[in-house]
C-alpha positions as CSV (number, residue, x, y, z in Angstrom):
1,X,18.2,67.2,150.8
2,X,17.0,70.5,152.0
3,X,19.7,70.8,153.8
4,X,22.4,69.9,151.4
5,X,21.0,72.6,148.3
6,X,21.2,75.6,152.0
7,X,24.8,74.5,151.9
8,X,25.3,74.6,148.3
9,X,23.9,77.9,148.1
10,X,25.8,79.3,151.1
11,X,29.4,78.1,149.5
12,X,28.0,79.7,146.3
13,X,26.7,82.8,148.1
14,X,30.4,82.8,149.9
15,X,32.1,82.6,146.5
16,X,29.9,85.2,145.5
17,X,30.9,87.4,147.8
18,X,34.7,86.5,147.7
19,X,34.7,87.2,143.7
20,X,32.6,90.6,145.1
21,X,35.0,92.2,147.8
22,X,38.0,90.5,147.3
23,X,39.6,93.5,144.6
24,X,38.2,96.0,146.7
25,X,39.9,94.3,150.1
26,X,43.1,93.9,148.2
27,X,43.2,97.2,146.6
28,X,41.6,99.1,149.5
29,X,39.9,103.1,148.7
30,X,43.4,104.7,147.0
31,X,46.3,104.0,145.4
32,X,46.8,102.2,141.9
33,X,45.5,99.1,141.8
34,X,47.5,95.8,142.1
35,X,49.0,94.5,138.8
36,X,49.0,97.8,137.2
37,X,52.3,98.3,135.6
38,X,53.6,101.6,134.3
39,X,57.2,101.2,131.7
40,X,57.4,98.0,132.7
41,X,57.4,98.9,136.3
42,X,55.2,97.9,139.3
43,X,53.6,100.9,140.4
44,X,50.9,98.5,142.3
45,X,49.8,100.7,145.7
46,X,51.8,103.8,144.8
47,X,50.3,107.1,146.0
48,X,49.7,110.1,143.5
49,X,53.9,111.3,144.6
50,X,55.5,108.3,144.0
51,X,54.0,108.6,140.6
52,X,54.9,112.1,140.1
53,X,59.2,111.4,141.1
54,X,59.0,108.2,139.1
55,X,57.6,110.2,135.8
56,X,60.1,113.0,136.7
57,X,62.5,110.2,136.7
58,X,61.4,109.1,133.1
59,X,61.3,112.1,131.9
60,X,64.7,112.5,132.7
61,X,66.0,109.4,130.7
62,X,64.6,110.7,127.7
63,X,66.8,113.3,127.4
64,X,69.3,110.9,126.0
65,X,67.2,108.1,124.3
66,X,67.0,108.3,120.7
67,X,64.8,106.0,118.2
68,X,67.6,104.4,115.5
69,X,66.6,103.1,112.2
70,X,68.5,100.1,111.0
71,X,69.5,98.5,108.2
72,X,71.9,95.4,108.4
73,X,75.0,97.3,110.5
74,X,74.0,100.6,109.9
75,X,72.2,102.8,112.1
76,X,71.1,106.7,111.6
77,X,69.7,108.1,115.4
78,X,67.1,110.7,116.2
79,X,67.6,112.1,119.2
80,X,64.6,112.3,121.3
81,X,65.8,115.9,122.4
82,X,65.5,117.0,119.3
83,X,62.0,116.0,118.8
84,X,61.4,117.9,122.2
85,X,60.0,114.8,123.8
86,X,58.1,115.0,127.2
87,X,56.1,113.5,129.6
88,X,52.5,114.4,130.4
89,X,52.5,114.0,133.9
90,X,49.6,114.7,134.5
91,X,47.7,113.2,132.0
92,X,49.8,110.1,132.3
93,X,48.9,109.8,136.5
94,X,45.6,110.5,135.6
95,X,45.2,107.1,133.4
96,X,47.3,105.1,135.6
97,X,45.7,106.1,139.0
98,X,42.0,106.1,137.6
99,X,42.6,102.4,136.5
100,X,40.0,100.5,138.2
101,X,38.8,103.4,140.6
102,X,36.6,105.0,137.7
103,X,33.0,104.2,136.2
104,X,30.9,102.0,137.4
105,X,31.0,99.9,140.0
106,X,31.1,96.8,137.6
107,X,33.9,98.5,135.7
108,X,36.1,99.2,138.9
109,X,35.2,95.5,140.0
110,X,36.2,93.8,136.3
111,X,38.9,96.1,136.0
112,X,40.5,95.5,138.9
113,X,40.2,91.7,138.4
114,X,42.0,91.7,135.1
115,X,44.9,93.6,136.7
116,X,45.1,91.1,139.9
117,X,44.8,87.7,137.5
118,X,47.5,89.3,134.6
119,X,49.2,92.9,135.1
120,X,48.1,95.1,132.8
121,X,50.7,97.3,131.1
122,X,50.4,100.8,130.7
123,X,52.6,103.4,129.2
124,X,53.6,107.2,129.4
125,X,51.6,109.7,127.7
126,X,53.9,111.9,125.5
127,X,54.0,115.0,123.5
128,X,56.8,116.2,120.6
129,X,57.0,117.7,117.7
130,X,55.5,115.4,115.2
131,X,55.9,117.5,112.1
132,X,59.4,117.9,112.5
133,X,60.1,114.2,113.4
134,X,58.4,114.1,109.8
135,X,60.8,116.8,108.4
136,X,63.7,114.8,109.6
137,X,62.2,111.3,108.6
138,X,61.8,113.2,104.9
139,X,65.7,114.1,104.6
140,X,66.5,111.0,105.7
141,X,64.4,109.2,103.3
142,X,65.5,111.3,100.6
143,X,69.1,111.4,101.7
144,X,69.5,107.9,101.2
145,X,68.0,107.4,98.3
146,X,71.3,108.8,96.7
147,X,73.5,106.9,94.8
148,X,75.9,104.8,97.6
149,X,78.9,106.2,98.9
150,X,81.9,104.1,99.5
151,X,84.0,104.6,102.9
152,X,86.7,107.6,102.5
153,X,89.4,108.9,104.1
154,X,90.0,112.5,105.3
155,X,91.9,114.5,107.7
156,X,90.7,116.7,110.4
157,X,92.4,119.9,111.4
158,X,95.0,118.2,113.2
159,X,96.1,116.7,110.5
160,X,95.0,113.4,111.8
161,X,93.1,110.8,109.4
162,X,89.9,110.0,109.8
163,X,87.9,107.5,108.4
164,X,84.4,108.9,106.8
165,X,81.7,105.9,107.1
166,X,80.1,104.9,103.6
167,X,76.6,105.1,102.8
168,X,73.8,102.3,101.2
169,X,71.3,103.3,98.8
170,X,67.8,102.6,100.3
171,X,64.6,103.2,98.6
172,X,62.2,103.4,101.2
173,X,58.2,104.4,101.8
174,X,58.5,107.2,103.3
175,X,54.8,107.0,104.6
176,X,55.4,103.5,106.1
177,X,58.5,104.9,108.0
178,X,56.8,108.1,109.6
179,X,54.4,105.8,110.7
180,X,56.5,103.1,112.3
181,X,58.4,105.5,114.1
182,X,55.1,107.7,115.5
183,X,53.9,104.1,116.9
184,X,57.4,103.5,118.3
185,X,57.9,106.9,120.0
186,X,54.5,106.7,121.1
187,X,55.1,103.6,123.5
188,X,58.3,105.0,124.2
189,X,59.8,101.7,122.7
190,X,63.0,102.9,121.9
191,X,64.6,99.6,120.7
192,X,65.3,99.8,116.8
193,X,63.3,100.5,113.6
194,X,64.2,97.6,111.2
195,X,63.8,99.7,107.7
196,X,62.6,97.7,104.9
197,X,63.4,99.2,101.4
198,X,61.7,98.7,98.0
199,X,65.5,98.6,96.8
200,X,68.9,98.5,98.0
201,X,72.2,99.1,96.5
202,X,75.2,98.4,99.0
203,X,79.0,100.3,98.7
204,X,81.9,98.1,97.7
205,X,84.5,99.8,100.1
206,X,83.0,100.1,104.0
207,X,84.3,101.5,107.3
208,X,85.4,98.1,108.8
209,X,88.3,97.6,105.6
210,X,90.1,101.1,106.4
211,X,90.2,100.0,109.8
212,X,94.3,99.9,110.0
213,X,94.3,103.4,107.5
214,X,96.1,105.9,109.9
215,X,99.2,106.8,108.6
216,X,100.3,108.7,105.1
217,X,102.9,106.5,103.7
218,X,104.2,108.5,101.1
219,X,102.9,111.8,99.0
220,X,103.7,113.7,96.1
221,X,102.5,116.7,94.2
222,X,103.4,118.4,90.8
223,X,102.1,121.4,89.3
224,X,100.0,122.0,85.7
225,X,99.3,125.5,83.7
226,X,96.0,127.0,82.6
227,X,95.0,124.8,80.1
228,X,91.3,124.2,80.4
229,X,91.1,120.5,78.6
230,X,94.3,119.4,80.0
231,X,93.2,120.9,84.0
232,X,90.1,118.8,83.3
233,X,91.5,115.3,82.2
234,X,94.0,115.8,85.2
235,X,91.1,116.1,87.2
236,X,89.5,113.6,85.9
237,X,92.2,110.7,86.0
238,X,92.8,111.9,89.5
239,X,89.3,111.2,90.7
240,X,89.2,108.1,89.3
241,X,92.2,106.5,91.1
242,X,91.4,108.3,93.7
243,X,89.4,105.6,96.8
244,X,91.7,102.5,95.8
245,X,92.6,100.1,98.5
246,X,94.8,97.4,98.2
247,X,95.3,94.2,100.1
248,X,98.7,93.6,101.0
249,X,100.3,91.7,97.7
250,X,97.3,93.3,95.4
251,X,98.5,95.1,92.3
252,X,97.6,98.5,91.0
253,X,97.5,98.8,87.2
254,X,96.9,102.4,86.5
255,X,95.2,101.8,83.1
256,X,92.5,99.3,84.4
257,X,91.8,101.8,87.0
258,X,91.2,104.7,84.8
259,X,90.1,102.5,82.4
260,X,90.1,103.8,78.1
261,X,91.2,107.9,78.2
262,X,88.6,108.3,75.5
263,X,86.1,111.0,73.9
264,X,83.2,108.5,74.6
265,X,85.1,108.2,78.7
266,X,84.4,112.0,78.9
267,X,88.4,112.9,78.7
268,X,89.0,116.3,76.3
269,X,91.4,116.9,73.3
270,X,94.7,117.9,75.0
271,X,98.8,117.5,73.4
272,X,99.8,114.6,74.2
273,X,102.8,112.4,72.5
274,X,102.3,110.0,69.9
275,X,105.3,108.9,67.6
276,X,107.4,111.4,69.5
277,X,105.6,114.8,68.6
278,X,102.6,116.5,70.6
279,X,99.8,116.3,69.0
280,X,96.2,117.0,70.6
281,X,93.7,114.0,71.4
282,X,91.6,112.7,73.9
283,X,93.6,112.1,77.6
284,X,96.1,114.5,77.5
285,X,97.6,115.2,80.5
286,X,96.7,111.8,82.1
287,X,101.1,110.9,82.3
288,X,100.4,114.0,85.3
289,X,98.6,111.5,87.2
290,X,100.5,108.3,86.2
291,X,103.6,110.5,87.5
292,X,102.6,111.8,90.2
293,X,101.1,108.6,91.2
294,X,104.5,107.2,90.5
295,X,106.9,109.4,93.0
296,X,104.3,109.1,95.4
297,X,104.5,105.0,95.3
298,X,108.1,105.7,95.7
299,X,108.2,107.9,98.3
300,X,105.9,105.1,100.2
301,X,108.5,102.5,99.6
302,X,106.3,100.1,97.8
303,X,107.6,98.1,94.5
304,X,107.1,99.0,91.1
305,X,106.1,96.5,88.6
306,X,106.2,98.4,85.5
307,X,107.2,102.0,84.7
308,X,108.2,103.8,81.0
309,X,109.4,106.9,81.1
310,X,107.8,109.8,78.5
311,X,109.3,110.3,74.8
312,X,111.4,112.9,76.3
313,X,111.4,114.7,79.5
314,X,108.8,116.4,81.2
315,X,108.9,119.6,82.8
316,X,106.7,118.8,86.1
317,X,109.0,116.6,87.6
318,X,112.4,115.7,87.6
319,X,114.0,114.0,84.9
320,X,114.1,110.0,85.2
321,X,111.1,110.5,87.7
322,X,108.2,110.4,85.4
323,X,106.2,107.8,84.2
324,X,103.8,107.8,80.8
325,X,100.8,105.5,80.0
326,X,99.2,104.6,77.1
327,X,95.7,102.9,76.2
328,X,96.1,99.2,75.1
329,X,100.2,99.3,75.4
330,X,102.0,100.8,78.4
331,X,100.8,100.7,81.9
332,X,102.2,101.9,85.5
333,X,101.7,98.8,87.8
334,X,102.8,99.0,91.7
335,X,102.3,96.3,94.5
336,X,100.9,96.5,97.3
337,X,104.0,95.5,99.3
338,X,103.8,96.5,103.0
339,X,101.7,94.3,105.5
340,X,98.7,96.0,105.6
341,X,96.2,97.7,103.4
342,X,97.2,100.9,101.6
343,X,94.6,103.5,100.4
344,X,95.1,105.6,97.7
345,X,93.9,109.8,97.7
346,X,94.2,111.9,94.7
347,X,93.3,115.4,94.7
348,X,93.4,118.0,91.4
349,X,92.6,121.6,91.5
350,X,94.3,125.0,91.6
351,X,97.1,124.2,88.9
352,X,98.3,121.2,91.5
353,X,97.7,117.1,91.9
354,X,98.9,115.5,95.3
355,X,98.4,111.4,95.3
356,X,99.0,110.1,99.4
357,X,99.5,106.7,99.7
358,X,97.7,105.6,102.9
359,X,98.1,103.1,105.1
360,X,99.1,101.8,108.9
361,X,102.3,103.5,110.4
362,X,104.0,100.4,110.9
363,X,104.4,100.1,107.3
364,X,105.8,103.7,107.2
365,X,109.6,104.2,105.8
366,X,111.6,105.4,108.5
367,X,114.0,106.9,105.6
368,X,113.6,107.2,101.8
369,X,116.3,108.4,100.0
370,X,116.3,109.0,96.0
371,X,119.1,109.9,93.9
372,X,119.8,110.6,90.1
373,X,122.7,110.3,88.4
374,X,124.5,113.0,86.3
375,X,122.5,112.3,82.9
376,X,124.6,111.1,79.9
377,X,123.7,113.1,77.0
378,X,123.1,111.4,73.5
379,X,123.4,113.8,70.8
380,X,121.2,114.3,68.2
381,X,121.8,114.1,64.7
382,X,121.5,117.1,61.3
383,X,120.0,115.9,58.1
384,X,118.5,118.3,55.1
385,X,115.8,116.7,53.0
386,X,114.5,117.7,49.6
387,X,110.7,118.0,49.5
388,X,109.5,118.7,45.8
389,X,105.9,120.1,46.7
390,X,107.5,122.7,49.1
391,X,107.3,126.4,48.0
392,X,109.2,127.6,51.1
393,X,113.2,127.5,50.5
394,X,113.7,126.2,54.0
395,X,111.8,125.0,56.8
396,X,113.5,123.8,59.8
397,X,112.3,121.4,62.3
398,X,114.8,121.6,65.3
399,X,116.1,118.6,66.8
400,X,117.5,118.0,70.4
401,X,119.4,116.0,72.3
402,X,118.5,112.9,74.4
403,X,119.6,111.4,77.4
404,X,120.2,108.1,79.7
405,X,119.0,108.9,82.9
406,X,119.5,106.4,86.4
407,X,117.8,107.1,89.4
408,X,118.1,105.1,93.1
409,X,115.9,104.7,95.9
410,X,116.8,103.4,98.8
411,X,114.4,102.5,101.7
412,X,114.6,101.9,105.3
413,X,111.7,100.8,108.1
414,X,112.3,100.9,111.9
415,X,111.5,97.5,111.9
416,X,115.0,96.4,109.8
417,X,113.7,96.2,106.3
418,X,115.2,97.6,104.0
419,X,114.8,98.1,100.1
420,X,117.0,98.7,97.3
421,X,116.0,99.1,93.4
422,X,117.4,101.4,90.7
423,X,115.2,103.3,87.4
424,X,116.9,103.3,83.8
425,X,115.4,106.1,81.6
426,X,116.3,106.4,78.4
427,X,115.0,109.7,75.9
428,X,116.2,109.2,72.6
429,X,117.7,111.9,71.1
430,X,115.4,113.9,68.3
431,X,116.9,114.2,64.6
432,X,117.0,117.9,63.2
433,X,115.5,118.0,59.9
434,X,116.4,120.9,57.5
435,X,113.7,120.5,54.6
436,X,114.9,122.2,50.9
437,X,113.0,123.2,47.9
438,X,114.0,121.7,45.0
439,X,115.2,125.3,43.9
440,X,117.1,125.5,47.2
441,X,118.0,122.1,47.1
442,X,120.3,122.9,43.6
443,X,121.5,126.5,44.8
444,X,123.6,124.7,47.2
445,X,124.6,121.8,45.2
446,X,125.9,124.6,42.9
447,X,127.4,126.3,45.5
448,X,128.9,122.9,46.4
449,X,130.2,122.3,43.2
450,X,131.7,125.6,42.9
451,X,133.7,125.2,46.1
452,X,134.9,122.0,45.1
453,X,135.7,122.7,41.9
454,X,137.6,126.2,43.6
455,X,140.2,123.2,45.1
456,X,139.8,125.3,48.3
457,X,141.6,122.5,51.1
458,X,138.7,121.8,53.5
459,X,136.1,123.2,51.9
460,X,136.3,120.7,49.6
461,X,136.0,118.2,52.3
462,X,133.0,120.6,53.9
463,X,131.4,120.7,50.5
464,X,131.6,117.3,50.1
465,X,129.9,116.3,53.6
466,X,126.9,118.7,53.2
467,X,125.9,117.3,49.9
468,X,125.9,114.1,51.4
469,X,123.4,115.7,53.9
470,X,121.2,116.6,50.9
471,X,119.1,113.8,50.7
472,X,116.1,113.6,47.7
């Protein structure tokens, strides 16, 4: 029995002894200490140089890492350079290298048994510029809580297009963010900041649709005077068609676009024509755009739907070439006819509007070619009118002529398309209206009756046609 409990003892004192030297046997007098990792990577045995070229090596790396914040696909990057991120050597081979070799011997001993049974990770010590990591985090934080921005297009000074990427509207904590991304930069874990706003409100138009955008299709550009409220609805209208894209086969309707031209819509009292005179009210100026809009749709070689040309002709373009609009009755509709998307740009300023219709070069016209014919005049009528409250003798309000008006386009691709489609104008002629006294009115009647009654041949006849003019 005696026996047995020595042996007992002696396996226990063995053990003992085992669990005693065995960390200091495996681990020896220097160098880290088995399991000890360092970024992930085994530095178990290295000497105090290996650790110096490895940090060196790290340090290196972070000259091009960067900690991105996220939301859904988007991503906005801080460069670690610019946060002058480094490594603290010495600090960092400090920790790892004292791991298990400092303190007590109890300490060294546990220590250096937790590392052997499961590695123990460890990471770099670092230093940057915290405060402007903050500035950077505050700009962004405020920076997107802007209203959202849909995708654009723009051209660089090439004259290339480029596609401008559209912006979300995050609320976010800004206190919550600075701190996720000081604890991420801090373990160097460089793998994204999922952001989680309060709020969000997404564009409708992003990057990925204006994907096949590269190409300008067709583009016009008329010319306006110094007229402050008309300059500003022009402006106006043009901005808000301005950004469209449309799906091959979608339709444009330029009135649900701009939607009402109203006071309340913030559009300024300008001349525009109702019941064939100019009179001011809210809008005018808009036809510009719907013009403009119009030659540049034709010059793209897409199909018109609807088009009415103005009361009479306009003096910014050329005549059979415009097209009017009206709230609640006439509308300038246009398909989307080529095979990929097409992006309308409109741009006002400086006395000028240009509209671009974007879209891929494939569905560029290799050849547009637009032709008007002679104008047919349609004379205007004379009539004198008796208006018994008038004091003046005569007041004239000149007439003119109108005209029918046909214009051609014809259209040609590289790829063997071709289109064909003709524009009918007509601007009716304007009545001139001599307006009489009463006293006036029977001078010449008298005058009239003289003449006849003088039996002069023809002026008889002449006497006889203008009193028919006279009309009470």
């Amino acid at each position: 029995m005696k026996k047995n409990t020595m042996i007992v003892a002696g396996v226990v004192a063995g053990i003992m002894l085992v669990l005693m030297f065995f960390p200091l046997f495996v681990n020896g007098t220097s160098g880290v200490v088995r399991g000890v990792k360092l970024q992930d990577r085994d530095v178990s045995g290295w000497q105090a140089e290996g650790l110096q070229r490895y940090l060196a090596e790290q340090n290196n790396k972070y000259e091009n890492a960067a900690l991105n914040l996220t939301y859904q696909t988007y991503t906005w990057s801080i460069p670690m350079r610019d946060l002058k991120l480094a490594i603290n050597a010495e600090k960092t081979a400090a920790a790892v290298s004292s791991y298990g070799r400092t303190g007590s011997w109890f300490r060294q001993w546990w220590e250096q048994w937790q590392s052997y049974l499961k590695p123990v990770q460890m990471n770099c010590t670092v230093a940057y510029d915290v405060a402007h990591l903050n500035e950077i985090l505050r700009a962004k934080v405020d920076e997107l809580a802007a209203p959202p921005r849909n995708a654009s297009v723009s051209f660089n000074e090439a004259g290339d297009v480029v596609i401008e990427t559209e912006k979300p509207r995050l609320i976010l904590d800004y206190v919550q963010v600075a701190k996720a991304a000081e604890k991420k930069i801090n373990a160097q874990d460089f793998s994204p900041l999922i952001l989680q706003p309060s709020q969000v409100d997404l564009p409708t138009l992003r990057k990925a649709q204006l994907a096949s955008i590269n190409a300008i299709l067709g583009e016009y550009t008329t010319y306006y005077g110094g007229d402050e409220n008309r300059s500003a609805n022009i402006y106006k209208g043009s901005a808000a068609i301005s950004g469209a894209l449309l799906a091959p086969g979608e339709t444009f309707s330029f009135n649900d676009t701009t939607g009402l031209r109203t006071y309340e819509a913030g559009y300024l009292s300008a001349p525009v024509f109702i019941n064939g005179e100019l009179v001011p009210d809210a809008g005018g100026g808009i036809c510009q755009v719907s013009t403009t809009m119009f030659n540049a749709v034709l010059l793209a070689g897409l199909d018109v739907v609807q088009r009415t040309p103005h009361f009479a002709p306009v003096g910014y373009t050329e005549i059979g070439r415009d097209a009017t609009v009206a709230d609640n009755s006439i509308d300038f509709i246009w398909v989307n006819s080529a095979k990929s998307p097409v992006y309308v740009m409109a741009t006002a300023g400086g006395g000028a509007i240009n509209v671009k219709i974007l879209g891929n070069s494939d569905d560029r016209p290799s050849g547009v070619a637009i032709t008007t014919e002679p104008a047919k005049v349609l004379p205007h009528e004379k009539k004198e009118i008796v208006v018994n409250d008038q004091k003046e003798d005569v007041i004239e309000e000149e007439g003119h002529d109108g005209y029918s008006v046909v214009v051609h386009r014809r259209v040609s691709w590289s790829d063997g398309r071709a289109l064909t489609d003709t524009f009918y104008s007509v601007y009716d002629p304007v009545t001139t209206i001599t307006k009489l006294s009463p006293q006036e009115a029977q001078k010449r009647v008298a005058s009239l009756a003289k003449a006849t009654m003088e039996h002069k041949p023809g002026k008889g006849r002449e006497a006889s046609e203008a009193k028919n003019r006279i009309q009470t």
